[in-house]
C-alpha positions as CSV (number, residue, x, y, z in Angstrom):
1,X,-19.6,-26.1,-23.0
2,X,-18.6,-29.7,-22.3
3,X,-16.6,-30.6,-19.2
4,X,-13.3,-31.5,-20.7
5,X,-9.6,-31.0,-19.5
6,X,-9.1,-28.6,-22.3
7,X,-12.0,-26.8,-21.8
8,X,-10.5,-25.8,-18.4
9,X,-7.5,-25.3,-18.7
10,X,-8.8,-22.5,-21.3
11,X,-10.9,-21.5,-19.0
12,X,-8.6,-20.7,-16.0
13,X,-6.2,-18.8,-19.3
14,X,-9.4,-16.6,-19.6
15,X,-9.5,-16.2,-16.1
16,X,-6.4,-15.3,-15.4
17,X,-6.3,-12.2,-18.0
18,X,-9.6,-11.2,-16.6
19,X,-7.9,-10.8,-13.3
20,X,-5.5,-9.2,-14.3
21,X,-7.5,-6.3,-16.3
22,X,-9.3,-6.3,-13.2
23,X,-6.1,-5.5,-11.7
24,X,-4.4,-3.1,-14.5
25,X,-8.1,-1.4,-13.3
26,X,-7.6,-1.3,-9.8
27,X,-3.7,-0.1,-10.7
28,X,-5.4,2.9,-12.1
29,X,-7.7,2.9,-9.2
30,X,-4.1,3.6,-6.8
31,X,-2.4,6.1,-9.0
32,X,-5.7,8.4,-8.4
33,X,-6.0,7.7,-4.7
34,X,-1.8,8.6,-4.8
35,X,-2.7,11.7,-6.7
36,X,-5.5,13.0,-4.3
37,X,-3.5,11.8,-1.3
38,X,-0.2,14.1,-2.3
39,X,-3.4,17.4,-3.1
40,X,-4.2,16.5,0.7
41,X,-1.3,16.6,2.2
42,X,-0.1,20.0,0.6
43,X,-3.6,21.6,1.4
44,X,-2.8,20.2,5.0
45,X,0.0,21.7,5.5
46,X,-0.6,24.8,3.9
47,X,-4.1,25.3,6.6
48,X,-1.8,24.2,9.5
49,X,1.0,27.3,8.9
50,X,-2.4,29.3,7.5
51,X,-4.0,28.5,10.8
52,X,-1.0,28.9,13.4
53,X,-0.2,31.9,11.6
54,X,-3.3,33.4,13.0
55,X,-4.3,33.9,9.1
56,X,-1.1,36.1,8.6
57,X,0.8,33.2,6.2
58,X,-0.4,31.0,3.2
59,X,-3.6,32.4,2.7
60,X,-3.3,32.4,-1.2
61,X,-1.5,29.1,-1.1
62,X,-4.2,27.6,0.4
63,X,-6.2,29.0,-2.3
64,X,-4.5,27.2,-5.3
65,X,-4.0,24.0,-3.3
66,X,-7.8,24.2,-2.6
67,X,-8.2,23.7,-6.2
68,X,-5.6,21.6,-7.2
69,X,-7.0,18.9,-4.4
70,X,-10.6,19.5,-5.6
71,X,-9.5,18.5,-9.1
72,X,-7.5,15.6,-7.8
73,X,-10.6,14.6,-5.5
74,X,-12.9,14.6,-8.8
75,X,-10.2,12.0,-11.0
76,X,-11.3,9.9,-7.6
77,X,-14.5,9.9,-7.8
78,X,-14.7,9.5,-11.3
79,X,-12.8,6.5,-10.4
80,X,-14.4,4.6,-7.7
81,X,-17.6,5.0,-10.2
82,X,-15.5,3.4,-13.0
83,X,-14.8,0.5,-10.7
84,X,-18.5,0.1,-8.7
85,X,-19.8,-0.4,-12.5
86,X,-17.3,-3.3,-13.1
87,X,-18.9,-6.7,-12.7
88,X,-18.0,-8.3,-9.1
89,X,-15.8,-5.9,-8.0
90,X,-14.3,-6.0,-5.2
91,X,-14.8,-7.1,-1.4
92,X,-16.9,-5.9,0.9
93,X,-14.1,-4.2,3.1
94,X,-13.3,-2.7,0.0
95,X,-16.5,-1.4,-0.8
96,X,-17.3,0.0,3.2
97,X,-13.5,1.5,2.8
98,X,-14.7,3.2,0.0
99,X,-17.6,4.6,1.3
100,X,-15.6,6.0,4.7
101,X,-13.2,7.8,2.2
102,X,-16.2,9.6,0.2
103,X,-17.8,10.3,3.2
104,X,-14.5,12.0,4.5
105,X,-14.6,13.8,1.2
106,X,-18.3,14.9,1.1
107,X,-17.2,16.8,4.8
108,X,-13.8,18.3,2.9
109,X,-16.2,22.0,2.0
110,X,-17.6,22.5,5.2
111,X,-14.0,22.3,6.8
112,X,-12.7,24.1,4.2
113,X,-15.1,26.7,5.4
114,X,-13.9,26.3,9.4
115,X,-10.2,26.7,8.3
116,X,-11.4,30.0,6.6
117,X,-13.4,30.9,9.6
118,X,-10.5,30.3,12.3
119,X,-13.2,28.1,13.6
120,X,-10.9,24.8,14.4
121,X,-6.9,25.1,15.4
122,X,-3.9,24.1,13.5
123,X,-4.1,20.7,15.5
124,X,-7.6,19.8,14.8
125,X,-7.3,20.3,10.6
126,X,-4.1,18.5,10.7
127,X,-6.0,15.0,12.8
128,X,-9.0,16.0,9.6
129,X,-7.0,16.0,7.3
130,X,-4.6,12.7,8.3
131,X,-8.2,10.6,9.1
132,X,-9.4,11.0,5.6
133,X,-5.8,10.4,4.0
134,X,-5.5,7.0,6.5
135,X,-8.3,5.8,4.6
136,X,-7.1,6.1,1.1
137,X,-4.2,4.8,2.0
138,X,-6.0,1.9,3.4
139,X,-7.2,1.2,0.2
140,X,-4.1,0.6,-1.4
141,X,-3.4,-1.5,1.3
142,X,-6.4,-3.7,0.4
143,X,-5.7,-3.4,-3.0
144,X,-2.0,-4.6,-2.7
145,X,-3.4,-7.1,-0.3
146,X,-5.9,-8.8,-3.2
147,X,-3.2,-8.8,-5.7
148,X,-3.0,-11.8,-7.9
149,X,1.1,-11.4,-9.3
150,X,3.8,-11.5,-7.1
151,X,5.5,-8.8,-9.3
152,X,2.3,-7.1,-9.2
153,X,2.4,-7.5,-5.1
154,X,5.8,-6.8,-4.3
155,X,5.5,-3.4,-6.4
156,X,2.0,-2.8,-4.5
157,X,4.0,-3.4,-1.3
158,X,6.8,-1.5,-2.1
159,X,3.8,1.7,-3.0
160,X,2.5,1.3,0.2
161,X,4.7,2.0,2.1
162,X,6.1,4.4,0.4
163,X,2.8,6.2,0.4
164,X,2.7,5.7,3.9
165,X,6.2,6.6,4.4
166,X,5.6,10.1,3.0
167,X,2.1,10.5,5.0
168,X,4.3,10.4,7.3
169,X,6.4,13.0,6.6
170,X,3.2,15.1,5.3
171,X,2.2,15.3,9.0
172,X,5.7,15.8,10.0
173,X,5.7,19.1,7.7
174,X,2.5,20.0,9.1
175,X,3.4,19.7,12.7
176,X,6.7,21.5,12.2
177,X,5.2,24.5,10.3
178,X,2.7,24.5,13.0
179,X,5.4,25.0,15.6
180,X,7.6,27.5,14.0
181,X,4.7,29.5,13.1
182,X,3.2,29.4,16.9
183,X,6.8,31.0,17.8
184,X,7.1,28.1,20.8
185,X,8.4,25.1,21.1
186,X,6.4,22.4,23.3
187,X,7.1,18.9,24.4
188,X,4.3,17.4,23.3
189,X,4.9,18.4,18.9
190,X,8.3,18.1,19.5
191,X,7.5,14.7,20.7
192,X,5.2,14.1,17.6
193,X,8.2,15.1,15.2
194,X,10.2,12.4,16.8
195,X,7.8,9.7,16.4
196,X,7.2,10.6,12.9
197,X,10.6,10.6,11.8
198,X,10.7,7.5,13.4
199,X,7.8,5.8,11.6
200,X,9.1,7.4,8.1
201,X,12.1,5.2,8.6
202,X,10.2,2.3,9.0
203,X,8.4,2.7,6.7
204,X,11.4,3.4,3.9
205,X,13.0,0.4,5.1
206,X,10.4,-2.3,4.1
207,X,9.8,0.1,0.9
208,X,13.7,-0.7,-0.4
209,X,13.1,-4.3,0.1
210,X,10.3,-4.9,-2.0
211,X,10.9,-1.8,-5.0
212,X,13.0,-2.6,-7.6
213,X,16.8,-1.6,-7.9
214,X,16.4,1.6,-9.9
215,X,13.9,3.2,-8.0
216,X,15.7,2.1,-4.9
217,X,18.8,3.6,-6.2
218,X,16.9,7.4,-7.3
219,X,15.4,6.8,-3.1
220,X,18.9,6.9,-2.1
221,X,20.7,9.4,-4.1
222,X,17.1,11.9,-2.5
223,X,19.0,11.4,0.5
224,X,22.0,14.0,0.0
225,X,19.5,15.8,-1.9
226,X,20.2,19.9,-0.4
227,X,16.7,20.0,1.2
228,X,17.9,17.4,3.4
229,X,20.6,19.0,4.6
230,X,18.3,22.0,5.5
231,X,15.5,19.9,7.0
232,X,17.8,17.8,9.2
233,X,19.1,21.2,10.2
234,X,15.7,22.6,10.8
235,X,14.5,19.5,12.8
236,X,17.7,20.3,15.1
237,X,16.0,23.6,16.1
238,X,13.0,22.0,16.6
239,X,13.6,19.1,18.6
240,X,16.6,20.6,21.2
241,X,14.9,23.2,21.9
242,X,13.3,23.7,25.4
243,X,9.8,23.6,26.1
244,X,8.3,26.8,25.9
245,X,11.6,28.5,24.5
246,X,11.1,31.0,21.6
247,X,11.2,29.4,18.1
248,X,11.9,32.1,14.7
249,X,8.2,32.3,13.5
250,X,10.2,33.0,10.1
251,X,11.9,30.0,9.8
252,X,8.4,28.5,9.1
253,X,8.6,29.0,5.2
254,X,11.7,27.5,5.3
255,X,10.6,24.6,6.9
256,X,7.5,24.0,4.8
257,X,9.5,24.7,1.7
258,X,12.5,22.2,2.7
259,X,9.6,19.6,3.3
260,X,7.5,20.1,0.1
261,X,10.9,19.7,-1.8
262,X,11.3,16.5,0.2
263,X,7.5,15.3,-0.3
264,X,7.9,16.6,-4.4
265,X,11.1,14.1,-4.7
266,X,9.0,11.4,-2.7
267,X,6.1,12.2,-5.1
268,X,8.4,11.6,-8.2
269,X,9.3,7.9,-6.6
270,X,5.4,7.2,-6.0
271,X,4.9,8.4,-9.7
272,X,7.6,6.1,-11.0
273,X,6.1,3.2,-8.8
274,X,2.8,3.7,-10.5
275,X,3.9,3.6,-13.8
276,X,6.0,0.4,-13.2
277,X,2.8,-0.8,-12.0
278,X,0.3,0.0,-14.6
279,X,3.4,-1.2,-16.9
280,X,3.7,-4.7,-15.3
281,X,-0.3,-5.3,-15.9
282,X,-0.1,-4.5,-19.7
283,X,2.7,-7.0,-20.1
284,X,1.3,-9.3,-17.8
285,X,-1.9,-9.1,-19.8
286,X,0.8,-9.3,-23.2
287,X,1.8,-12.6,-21.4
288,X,-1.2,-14.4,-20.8
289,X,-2.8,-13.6,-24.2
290,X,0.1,-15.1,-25.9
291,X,-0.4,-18.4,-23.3
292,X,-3.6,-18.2,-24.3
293,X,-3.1,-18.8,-28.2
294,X,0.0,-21.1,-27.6
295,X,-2.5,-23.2,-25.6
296,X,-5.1,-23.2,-27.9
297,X,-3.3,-24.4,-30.7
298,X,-1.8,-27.4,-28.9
299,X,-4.9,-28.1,-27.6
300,X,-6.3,-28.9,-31.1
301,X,-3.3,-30.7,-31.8
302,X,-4.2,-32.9,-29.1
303,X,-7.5,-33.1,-30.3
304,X,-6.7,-33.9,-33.9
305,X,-3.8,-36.1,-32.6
306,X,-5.5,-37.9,-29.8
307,X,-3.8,-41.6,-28.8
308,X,-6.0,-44.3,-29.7
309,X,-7.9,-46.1,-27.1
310,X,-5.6,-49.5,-28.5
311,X,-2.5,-47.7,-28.1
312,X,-3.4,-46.9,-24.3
313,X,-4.3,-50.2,-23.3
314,X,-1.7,-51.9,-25.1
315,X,1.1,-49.7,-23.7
316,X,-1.0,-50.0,-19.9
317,X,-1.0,-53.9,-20.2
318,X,2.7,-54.1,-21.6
319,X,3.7,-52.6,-18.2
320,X,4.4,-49.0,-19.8
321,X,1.8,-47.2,-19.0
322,X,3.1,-43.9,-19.9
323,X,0.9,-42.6,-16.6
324,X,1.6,-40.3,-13.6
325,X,0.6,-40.8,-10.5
326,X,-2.9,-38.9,-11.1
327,X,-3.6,-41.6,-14.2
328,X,-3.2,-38.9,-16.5
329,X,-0.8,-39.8,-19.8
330,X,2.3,-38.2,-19.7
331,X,3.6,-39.6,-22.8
332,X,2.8,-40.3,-26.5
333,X,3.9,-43.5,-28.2
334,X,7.4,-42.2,-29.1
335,X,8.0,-41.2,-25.6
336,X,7.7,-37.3,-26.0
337,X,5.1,-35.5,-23.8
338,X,2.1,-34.7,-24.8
339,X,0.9,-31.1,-25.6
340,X,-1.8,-31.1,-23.0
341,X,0.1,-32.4,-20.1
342,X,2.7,-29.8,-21.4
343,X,0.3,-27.2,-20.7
344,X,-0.8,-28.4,-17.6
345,X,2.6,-29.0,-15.9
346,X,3.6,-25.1,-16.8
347,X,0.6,-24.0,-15.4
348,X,1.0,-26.0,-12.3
349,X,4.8,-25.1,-11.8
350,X,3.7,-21.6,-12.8
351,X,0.9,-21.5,-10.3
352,X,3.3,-23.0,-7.1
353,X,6.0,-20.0,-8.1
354,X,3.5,-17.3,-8.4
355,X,2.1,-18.4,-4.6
356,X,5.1,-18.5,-3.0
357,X,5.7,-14.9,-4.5
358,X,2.9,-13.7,-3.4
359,X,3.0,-15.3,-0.1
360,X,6.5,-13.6,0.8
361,X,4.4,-10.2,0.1
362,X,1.8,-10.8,1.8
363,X,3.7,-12.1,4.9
364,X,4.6,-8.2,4.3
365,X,1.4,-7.2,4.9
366,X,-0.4,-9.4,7.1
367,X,2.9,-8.4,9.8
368,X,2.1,-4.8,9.2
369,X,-1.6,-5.3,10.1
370,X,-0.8,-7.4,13.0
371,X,1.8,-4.4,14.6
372,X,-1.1,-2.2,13.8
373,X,-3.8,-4.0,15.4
374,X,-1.4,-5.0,19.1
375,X,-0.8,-1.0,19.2
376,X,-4.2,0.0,19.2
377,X,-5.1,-3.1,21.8
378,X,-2.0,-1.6,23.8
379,X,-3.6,2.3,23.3
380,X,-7.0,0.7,24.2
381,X,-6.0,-1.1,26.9
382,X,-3.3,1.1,28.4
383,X,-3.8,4.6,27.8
384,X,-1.0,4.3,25.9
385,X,-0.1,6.6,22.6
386,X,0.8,5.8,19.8
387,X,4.9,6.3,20.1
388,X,4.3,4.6,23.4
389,X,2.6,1.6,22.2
390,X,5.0,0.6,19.4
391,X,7.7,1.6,21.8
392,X,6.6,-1.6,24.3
393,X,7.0,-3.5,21.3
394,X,10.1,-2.8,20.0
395,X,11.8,-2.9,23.6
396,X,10.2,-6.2,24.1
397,X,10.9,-7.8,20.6
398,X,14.7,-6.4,21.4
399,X,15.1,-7.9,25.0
400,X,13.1,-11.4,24.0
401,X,15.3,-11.2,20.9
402,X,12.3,-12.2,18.4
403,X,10.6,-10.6,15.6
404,X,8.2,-7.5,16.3
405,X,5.8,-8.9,14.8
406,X,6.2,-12.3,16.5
407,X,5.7,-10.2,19.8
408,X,2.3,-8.4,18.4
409,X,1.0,-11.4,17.9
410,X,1.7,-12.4,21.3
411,X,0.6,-9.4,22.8
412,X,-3.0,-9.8,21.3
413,X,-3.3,-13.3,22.4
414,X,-2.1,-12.2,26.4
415,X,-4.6,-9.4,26.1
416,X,-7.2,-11.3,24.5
417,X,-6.8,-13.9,26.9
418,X,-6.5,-11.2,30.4
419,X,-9.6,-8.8,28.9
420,X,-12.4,-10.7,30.1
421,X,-11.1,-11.0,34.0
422,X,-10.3,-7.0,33.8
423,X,-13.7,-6.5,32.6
424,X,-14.8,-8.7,35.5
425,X,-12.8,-7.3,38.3
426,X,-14.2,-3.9,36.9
């Protein structure tokens, strides 16, 4: 093909749609790792009560949830093989993140088998459980990250934390059964419950900025929803009373059922989200195929209809160029602007909008990754936990009176900068 301006501006159309089926792919790619992810977190808590319980509650539960997560697990895999087939796909991060999670899943039987066996404790499935789930939902933080449409990214944002948000409350369920089944209360869960509660928020919050209105709207109204009424009542019990005091081992299915209400409605929201994202590809895709024969035809019209060489240097040495800066022509003889600068100017101002989209979502992201990477420095360094770690943050981004994440960034750089010495004086 000959190196012409038309031939690349078709060129980049072609692109574009091919990065965007890519991504209506990869949109398929995080409804099935949202699918598996909500199987998890229901077999999860269903093993924690199982196991607390001493094997006296959700046995059968576990059972059906068993399956339902096996079948989920299989949509996956069938998945991650659809996109490992597709020409270039991917990065390599994606690809080694991919490779954790089906490692985590080629370990799910055998600790299926340990649950069964009372051979772990209802603290050790839950951390099993949540590393594997972490993973996927890494995932659809690199996908959302690699996102090409600011539409695209601000619903991939808005799905990620959402996702995250209800992880959240997944362990939170787990936990609490956990407790109430054990019949005692104890600092250190009712801790844990705090934090999570905490980090659900957090999580909801950046979630309403970047959904859209309606789905912001059905999050809302879930919020006088009756099984909140019962859980906030429930995490009362929980959380005042005194370490070691007697907690209603009963109260347990009430708890788990309040919360899988809670996670259903949550599931419902990262349902919607999915759809709105799968529907935002096909009419992106609509979009650019449409550009794509507008542009060809005016192309050949400026082929067909291309100004004489005479009638550029006449109008150049009259003193009317008819050039931009760039010495590209901007207009025809009669003054009106030609089809193929048309094309390029809407592509250019189309390309400038789309990156400053994008760059307000992933400023989103890139934030998140930077809180994420001072707390573990602070756990690492420290001894800190996790609640403690993001604690120091918050206390110091509130008394400096700057952003948190301004103050993670900070906090790497002092520790960065401080680790070799301690490592000396060591």
């Amino acid at each position: 093909m000959a190196l012409t301006v038309s031939s690349i501006v078709l060129t980049a159309k072609h692109r574009q749609i091919e990065e965007l089926r890519r991504l209506a792919s990869r949109a398929e790619l995080v409804g099935a790792i949202g699918a598996f992810v909500h199987a998890l977190q229901a077999e999860r808590g269903a093993s924690s009560l199982y196991l607390a319980s001493g094997g006296s509650r959700f046995e059968a539960q576990r059972s059906q949830l068993i399956a339902a997560s096996e079948a989920a697990e299989q949509v996956l895999r069938e998945c991650f093989q659809v996109q490992l087939d597709e020409p270039g796909f991917g990065s390599a991060t994606l690809c080694s993140l991919m490779a954790w999670v089906v490692l985590g899943m080629d370990a799910l039987p055998a600790m299926r088998q340990r649950i069964a066996a009372h051979d772990m404790n209802a603290d050790e499935a839950m951390v099993s459980f949540s590393r594997l789930i972490a993973g996927l939902v890494s995932l659809i933080f690199d996908v959302a990250d690699s996102a090409v449409d600011p539409n695209i990214s601000r619903l991939l944002v808005a799905l990620f934390n959402l996702v995250q948000g209800k992880e959240l409350a997944g362990q939170e369920r787990a936990v609490g059964a956990a407790l109430f089944a054990s019949g005692r209360a104890t600092r250190q869960h009712q801790q844990r419950i705090l934090h999570l509660i905490e980090g659900q928020e957090r999580n909801m919050q950046v979630f309403a900025e970047f959904a859209e209105a309606p789905v912001v709207e059905r999050w809302q109204a879930l919020q006088t929803a009756p099984c909140m009424a019962r859980l906030e009542r429930l995490r009362r019990v929980l959380c005042s009373a005194g370490a070691g005091a007697a907690l209603d081992a009963d109260a347990s299915d009430d708890w788990f059922d309040c919360c899988s209400d809670r996670l259903a409605d949550m599931g419902k929201l990262q349902d919607q989200l999915t759809a709105a994202l799968r529907g935002r590809c096909t009419e992106l895709i609509a979009d650019a195929e449409r550009d794509l024969a507008d542009s060809t035809g005016l192309l050949d019209g400026v082929s067909r209809h291309a100004p004489e060489s005479a009638e550029l240097v006449d109008r150049f040495l009259g003193g009317e160029s008819g050039l931009d800066p760039s010495g590209v022509p901007t207009t025809r003889a009669g003054g009106s602007e030609s089809a193929l600068v048309q094309v390029l100017r809407a592509q250019s101002e189309k390309l400038a909008s789309t990156e400053r989209e994008l760059g307000a979502a992933r400023r989103a992201l890139q934030e998140r990754k930077t809180i994420e990477r001072a707390k573990g420095m602070l756990m690492a360094r420290f001894g800190m936990s996790e609640e403690e770690a993001y604690k120091t943050l918050r206390r110091t981004s509130m008394e400096q009176n700057r952003r948190i994440a301004d103050v993670a960034e900070a906090t790497m750089s002092v520790l960065a900068a401080i680790a070799p010495t301690a490592s000396a004086a060591d």
